[in-house]
N, C-alpha and C positions, 0 to 999 in steps of 0.2 A: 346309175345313181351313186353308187359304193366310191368309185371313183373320180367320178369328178367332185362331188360338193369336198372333199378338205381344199379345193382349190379354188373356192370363193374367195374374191377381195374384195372386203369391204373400203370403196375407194366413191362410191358415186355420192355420198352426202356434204364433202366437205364443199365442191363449186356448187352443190346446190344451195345450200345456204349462204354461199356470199351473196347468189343469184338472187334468191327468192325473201331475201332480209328474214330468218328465222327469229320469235322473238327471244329478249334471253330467257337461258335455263333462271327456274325460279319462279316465274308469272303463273301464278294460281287460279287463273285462267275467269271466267263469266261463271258467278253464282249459281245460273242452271242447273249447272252439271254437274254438283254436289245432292247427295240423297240423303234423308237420315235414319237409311238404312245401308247407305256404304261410303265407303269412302271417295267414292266417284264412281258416275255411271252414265252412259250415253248410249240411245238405240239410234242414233245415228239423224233425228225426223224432227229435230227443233229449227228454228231460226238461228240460233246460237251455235258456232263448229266447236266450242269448247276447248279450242286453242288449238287445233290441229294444223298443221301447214298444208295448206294445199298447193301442189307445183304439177306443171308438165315441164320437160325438161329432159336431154340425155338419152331419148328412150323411155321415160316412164312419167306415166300420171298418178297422183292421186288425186282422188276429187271426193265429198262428199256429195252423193245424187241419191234421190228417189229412197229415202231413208236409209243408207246405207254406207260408206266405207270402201270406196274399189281402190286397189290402188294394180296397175298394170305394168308390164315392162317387156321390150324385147330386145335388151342388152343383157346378153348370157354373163353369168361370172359375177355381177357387181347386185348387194343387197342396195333395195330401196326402202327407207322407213319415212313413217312421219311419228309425231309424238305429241301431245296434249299441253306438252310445258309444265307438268305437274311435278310434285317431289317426294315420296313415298318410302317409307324403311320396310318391314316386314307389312307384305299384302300378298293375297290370293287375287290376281289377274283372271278374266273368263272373257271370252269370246263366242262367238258363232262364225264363222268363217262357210263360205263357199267357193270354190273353184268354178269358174265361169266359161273360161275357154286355154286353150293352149297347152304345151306338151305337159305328159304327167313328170319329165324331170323336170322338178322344182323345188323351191322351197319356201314354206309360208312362217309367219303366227307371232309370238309375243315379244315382245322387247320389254325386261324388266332391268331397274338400278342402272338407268341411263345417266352418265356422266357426261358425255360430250358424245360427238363424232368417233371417240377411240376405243371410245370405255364403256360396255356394257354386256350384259345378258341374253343371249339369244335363245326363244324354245320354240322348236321349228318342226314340222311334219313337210310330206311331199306329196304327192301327186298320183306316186305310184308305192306309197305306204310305208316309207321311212321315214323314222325321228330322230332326233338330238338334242341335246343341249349344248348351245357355245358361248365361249368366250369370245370377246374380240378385246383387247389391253393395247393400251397405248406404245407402241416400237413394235407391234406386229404388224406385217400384211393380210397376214391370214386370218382364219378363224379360226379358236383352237376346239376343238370337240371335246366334249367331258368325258364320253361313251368310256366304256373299257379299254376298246380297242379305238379309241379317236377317231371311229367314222360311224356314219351311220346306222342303225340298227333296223331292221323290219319290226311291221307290227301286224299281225290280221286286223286290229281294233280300228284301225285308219283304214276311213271310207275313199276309195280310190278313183282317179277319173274327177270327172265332173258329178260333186257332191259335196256334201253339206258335214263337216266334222266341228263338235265342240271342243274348243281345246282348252286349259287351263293350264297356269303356271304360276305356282307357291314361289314365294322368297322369303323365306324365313330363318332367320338368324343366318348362320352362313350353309344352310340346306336350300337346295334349289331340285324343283318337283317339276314334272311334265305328267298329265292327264291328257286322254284326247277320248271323246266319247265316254266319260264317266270311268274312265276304264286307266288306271298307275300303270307308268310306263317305264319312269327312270327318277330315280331319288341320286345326284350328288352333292359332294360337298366341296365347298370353295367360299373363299371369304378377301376375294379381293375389293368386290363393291359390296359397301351397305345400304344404301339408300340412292335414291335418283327418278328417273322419270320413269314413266312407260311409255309402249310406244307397239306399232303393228308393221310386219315387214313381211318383201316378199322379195325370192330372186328367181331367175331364170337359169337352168343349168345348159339350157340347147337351144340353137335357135327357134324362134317363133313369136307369139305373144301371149304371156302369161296373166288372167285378170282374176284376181281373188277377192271376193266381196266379203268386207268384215262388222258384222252388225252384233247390237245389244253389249256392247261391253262391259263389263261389269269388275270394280274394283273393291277386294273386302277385306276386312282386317281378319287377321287366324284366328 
């Protein structure tokens, strides 16, 4: 895991969207999926997808089924997201995530201060109990890792295999927080995005098929 995930490129969303006509960033998406008790929230089980893209394509599906958020991949190296088309500054992001099948190198979980295809926030756990936060900026290939040492970090708090981790990820003023099972992981600081979308993503480090089901999401103001 240590080694290969700095060698993620995120490369698979830009022909997905010429593909799948994504709508534009800004669309504030079906009334629904507004709370007034957050700022946005979806368990996944309405009529309504809340603006999510849903695509097969390249190796990976997302679909929303059976109340819930899969999205799958067996193209190793390349992040797959979708995103709700919302536009958000300072929020607290929350998930439920599950691991369903395929190898534990991987990599799952939030996408916050989404600006396009180049430019956003990654907070990610894996399969076999590593975490991160990344950057991805527009004129890079890679992803740049926030960590100390720009890779990975182990956790015991991340439930490994096939299981169920809540994960959470703060953006607030230019602090950016990763929790996963109620439990602080990594507090950095960066301040290149302030605002922008959310979004949920998963990659595959080795061959196979990687399927992580993402339900109850919940977006909150600090």
């Amino acid at each position: 895991m240590r080694r290969m995930i700095v060698y993620i490129a995120v490369v698979a969303l830009v022909p997905l969207l010429a593909a799948c006509g994504a709508l534009p960033f800004g669309n504030t998406g079906p009334d629904s999926c507004d709370s007034a008790n957050a700022l946005f929230e979806d368990d996944f089980s309405g009529e309504q997808t809340c603006g999510w893209l849903e695509y097969n394509r390249g190796g990976a599906v997302a679909a929303i089924s059976d109340g819930s958020l899969i999205i799958s991949t067996s193209s190793p190296g390349e992040i797959w997201w979708t995103n709700p088309e919302r536009n958000f500054a300072d929020a607290i992001i929350e998930v439920t995530t599950e691991q369903l099948t395929g190898p534990d190198d991987n990599a799952y979980g939030i996408i916050c201060r989404y600006q396009d295809e180049e430019n956003f926030y990654l907070f990610l756990i894996s399969g076999d109990g590593y975490y991160a936060i990344g950057k991805y900026k527009s004129g890079q290939d890679r992803v740049t890792y926030l960590t100390e040492d720009g890779q990975f970090a182990k956790s015991e708090q991340i439930n490994q295999g096939v299981a169920v981790n809540q994960i959470q990820a703060s953006c607030v003023g230019n602090e950016l927080a990763l929790s996963v099972n109620g439990y602080p992981l990594l507090t950095v600081i960066d301040s290149d995005f302030v605002a922008g979308d959310i979004g949920l993503a998963l990659s595959a480090l080795q061959q196979g098929t990687v399927e992580v089901e993402f339900d109850d999401l919940r977006v909150t103001a600090p």
